[in-house]
DRENKEVEX-197233 format. One line per 10 residues: number of its first residue (from 0); for each residue x, y, z of C-alpha. Coordinates in nm, 2 decimals. Layout:
// residues N
NUM) X:Y:Z | ... $
// end
This chain:
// residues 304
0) -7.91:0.72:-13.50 | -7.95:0.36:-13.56 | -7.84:0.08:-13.81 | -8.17:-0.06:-13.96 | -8.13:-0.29:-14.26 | -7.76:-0.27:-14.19 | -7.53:-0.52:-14.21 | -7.20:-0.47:-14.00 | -6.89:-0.71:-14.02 | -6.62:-0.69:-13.68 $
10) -6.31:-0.83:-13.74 | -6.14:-0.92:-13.41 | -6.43:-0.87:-13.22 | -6.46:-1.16:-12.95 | -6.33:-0.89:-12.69 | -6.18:-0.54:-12.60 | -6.26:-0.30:-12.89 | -6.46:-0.54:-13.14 | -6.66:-0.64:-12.90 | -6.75:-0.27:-12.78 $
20) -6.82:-0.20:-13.16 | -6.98:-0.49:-13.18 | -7.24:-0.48:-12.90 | -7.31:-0.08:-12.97 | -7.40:-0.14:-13.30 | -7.58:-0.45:-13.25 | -7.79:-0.29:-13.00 | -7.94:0.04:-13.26 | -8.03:-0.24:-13.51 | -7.72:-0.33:-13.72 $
30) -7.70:-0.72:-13.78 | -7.32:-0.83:-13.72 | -7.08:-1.07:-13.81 | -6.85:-1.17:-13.49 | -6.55:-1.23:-13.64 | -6.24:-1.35:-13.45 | -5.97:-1.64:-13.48 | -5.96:-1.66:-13.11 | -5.59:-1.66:-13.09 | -5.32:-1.56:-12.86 $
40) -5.20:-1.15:-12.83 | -4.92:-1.29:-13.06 | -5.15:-1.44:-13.32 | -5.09:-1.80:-13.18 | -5.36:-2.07:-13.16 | -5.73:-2.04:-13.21 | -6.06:-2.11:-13.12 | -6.40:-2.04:-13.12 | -6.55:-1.96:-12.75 | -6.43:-1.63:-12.80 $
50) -6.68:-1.53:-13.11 | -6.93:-1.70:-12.97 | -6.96:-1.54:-12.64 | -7.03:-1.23:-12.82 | -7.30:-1.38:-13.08 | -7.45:-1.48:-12.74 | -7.42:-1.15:-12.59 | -7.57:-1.01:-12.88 | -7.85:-1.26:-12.90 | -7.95:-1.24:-12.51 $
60) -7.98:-0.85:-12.59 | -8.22:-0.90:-12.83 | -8.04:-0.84:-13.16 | -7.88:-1.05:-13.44 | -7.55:-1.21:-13.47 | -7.32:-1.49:-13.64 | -7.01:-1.59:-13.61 | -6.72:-1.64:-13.84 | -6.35:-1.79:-13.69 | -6.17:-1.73:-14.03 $
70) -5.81:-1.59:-14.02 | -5.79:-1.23:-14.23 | -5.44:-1.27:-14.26 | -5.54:-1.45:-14.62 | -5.71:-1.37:-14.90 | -5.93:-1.67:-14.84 | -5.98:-1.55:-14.51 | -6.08:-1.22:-14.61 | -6.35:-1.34:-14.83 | -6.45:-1.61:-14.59 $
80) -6.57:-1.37:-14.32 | -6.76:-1.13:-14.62 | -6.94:-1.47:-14.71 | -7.05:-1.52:-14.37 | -7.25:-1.20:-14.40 | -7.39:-1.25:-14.77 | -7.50:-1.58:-14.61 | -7.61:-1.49:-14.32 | -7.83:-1.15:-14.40 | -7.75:-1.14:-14.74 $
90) -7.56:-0.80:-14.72 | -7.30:-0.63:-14.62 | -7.30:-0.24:-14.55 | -7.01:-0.13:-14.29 | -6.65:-0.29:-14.25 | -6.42:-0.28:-13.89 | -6.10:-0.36:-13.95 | -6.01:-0.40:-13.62 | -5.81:-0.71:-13.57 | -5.49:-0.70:-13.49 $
100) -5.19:-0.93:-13.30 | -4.85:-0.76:-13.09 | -4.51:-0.92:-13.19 | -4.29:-0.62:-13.00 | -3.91:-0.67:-13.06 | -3.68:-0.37:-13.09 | -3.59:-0.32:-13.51 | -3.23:-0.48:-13.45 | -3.40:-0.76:-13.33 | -3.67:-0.86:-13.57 $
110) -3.68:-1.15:-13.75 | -3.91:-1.27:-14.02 | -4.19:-1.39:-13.82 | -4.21:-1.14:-13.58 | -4.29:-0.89:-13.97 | -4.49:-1.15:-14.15 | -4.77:-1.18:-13.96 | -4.79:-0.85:-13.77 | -4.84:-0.70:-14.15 | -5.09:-0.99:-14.24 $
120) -5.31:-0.95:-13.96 | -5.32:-0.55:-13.98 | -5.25:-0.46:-14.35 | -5.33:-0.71:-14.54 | -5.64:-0.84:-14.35 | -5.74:-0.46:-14.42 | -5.72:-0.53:-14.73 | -5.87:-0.88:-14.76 | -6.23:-0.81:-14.57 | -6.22:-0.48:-14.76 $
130) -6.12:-0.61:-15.10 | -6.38:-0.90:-15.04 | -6.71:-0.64:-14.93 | -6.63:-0.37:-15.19 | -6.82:-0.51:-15.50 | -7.11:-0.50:-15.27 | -7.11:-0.16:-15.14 | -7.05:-0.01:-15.49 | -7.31:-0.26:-15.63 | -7.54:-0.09:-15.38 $
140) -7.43:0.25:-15.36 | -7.32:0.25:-15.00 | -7.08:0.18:-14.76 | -6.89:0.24:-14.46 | -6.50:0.11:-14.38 | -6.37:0.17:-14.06 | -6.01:0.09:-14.02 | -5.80:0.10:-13.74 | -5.48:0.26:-13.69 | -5.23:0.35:-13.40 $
150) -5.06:0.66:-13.24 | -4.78:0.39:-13.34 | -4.87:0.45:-13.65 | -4.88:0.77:-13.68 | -4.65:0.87:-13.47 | -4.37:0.55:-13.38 | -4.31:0.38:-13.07 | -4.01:0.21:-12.95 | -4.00:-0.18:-13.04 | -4.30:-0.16:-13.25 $
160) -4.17:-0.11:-13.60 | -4.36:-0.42:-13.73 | -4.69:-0.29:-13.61 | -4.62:0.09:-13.68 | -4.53:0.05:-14.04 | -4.82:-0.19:-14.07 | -5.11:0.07:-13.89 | -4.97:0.38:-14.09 | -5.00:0.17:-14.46 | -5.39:0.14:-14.34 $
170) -5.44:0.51:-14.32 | -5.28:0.50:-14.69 | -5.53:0.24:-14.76 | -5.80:0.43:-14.57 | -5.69:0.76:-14.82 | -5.74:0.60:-15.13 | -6.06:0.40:-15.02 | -6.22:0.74:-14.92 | -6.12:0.86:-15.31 | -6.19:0.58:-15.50 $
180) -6.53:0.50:-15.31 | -6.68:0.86:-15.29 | -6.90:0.83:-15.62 | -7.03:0.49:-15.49 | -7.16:0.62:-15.21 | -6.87:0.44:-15.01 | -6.69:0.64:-14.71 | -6.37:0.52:-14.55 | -6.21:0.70:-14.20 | -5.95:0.58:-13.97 $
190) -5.99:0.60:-13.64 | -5.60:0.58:-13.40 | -5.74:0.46:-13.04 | -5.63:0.45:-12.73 | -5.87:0.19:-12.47 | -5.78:-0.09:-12.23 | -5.74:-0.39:-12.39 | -5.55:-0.74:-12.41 | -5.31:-0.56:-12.63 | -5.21:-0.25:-12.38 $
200) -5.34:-0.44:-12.05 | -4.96:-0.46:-11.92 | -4.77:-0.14:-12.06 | -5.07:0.11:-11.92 | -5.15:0.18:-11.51 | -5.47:0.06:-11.33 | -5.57:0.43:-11.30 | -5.57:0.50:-11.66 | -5.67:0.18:-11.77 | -6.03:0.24:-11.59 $
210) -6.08:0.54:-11.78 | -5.97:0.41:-12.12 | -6.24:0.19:-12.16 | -6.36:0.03:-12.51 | -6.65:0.16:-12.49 | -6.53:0.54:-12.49 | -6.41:0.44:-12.83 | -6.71:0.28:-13.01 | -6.95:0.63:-13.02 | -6.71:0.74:-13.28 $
220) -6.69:0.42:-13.48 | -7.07:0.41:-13.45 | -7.09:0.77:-13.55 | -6.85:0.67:-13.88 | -7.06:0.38:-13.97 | -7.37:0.54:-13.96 | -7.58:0.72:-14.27 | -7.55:1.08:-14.10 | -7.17:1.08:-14.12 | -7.05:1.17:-14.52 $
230) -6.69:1.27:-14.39 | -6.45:1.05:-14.54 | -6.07:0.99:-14.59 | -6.04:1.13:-14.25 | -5.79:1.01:-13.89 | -5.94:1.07:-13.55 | -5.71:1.02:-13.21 | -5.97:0.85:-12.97 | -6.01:0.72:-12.62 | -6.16:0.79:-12.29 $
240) -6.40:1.03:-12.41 | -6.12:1.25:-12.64 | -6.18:1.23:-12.97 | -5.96:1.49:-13.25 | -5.87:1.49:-13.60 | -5.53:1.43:-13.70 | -5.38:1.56:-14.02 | -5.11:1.54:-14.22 | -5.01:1.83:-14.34 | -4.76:2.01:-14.56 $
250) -4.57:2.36:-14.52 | -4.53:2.65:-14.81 | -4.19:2.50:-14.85 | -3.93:2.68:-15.03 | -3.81:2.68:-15.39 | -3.44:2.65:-15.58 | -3.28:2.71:-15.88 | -3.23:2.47:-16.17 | -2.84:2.31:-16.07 | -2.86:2.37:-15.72 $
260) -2.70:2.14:-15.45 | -2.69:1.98:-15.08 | -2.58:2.33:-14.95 | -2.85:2.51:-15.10 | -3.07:2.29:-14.90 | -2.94:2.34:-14.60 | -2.86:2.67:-14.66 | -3.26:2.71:-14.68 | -3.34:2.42:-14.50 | -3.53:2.61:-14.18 $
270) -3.74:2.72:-14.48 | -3.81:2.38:-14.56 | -3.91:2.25:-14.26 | -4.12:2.55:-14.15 | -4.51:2.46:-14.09 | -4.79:2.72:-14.03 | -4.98:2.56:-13.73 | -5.24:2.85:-13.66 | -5.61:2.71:-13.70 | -5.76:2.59:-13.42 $
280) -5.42:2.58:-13.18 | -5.30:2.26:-13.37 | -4.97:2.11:-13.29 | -4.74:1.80:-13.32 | -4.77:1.55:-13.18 | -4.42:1.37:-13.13 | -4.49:0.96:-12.98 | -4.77:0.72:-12.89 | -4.68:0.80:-12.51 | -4.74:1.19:-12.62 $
290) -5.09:1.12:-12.78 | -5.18:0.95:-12.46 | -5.05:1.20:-12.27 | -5.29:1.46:-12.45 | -5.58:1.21:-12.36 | -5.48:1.24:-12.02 | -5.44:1.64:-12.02 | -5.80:1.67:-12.17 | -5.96:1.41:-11.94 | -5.79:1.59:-11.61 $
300) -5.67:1.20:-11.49 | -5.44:1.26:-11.21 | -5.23:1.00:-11.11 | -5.20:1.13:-10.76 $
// end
């Protein structure tokens, strides 16, 4: 499986997960755009060195790299980083969304700045290096977007209400990419993982952290971006080697008469919240420290 004639962009790839993506696809054949702000965990400050490590990385190893410093929290941005491909290699076939920023604050806490930019830099900057590519890959006939969600997400952690509402509004994204893209050749996934990074370096233990590596992540993005993989519209839990589909899904539900009230439905309401989970031993999943947890039980990482 390799990436010949392909041209990836990264977004937030100067380290942890980008930079795993980055170097994996680099190395089958993909030509890549390195792009990263170089900022703080919070989304302060910038710079370049970052970016430019991993161009060099990528260079030293043989393949082919530029990089691009633009913020995706704008539209400008966005398009900035697509340019840098056009320019570049003079195409652009798969799309990371991958950057991302941590303002934590409990929800009675948040102000404006701490929900501004958390939703630029994950949302919107979704949207913006997607919006930017997608004339492209229909004008082609092909692409692949990978976005990047968060057992947050999906499933809510305490004091991250910013970032969870942000990370679940790109699987909606991802969704209606996968629909409107599937005649164009075009496939969109979402992937929800769970590595060691700048962003989880200080709420995770040493033991766990050695295991949850980038790298256990990036087979599956590479997997997604490649030509062998048609799935689409799809969200995969990942990290340290685990990697399972998550669904939403919907029970048979129950049914009322025309006129009927608040009693009725709580009269019936064990109906209504009654879900079949029999294929395949699925099951809920209730928190980000839960999905984890699963990671852990499949792995057999004892903390002993």
């Amino acid at each position: 499986m390799d990436y010949e004639g392909r041209v990836a962009v990264i977004t937030g790839a100067g380290g942890g997960l980008g930079r795993s993506h980055a170097l994996l696809l680099a190395s089958r054949g993909a030509k890549v755009v390195v792009n990263d702000l170089g900022g703080s965990r919070d989304g302060s400050g910038g710079g370049s060195e970052m970016a430019d490590q991993v161009v060099q990385e990528i260079i030293d190893a043989g393949g082919e790299a530029v990089a691009n410093y633009d913020s995706v929290a704008t539209w400008d941005g966005g398009a900035a980083v697509v340019q840098s491909a056009l320019d570049a290699f003079g195409r652009i076939d798969i799309v990371v969304n991958n950057a991302g920023i941590l303002r934590d604050v409990s929800f009675a806490k948040m102000e404006e700045p701490q929900l501004d930019l958390v939703l630029k830099v994950h949302l919107y900057g979704g949207f913006h290096v997607t919006k930017a590519a997608w004339p492209h890959l229909r004008e082609q006939g092909y692409g692949r977007v990978i976005n990047t969600t968060s057992g947050s997400g999906l499933y809510g952690n305490f004091g991250q209400s910013n970032y969870s509402a942000a990370k679940l509004g790109l699987v909606g994204l991802t969704r209606t990419l996968a629909l409107e893209g599937q005649k164009y050749g075009i496939t969109a996934n979402v992937i929800a993982p769970v590595a060691a990074s700048r962003m989880t370096e200080d709420i995770m233990p040493p033991q766990l952290l050695e295991v949850l590596q980038p790298e256990n992540v990036s087979p599956l993005v590479g997997y997604l971006a490649s030509e062998a993989c048609t799935e689409t519209g799809r969200i995969f839990s990942v990290g340290g080697g685990y990697i399972a589909r998550v669904a939403i899904v919907e029970g048979p539900g129950a049914t009322f008469e025309d006129g009927f009230g608040p009693d009725d439905v709580a009269a019936k309401f064990d109906e209504v919240t009654k879900l079949e989970l029999g294929e395949g031993n699925a099951e809920f999943t209730h928190g980000v420290m839960e999905q984890t947890g699963k990671i852990v039980t499949a792995l057999g990482i004892s903390f002993d």
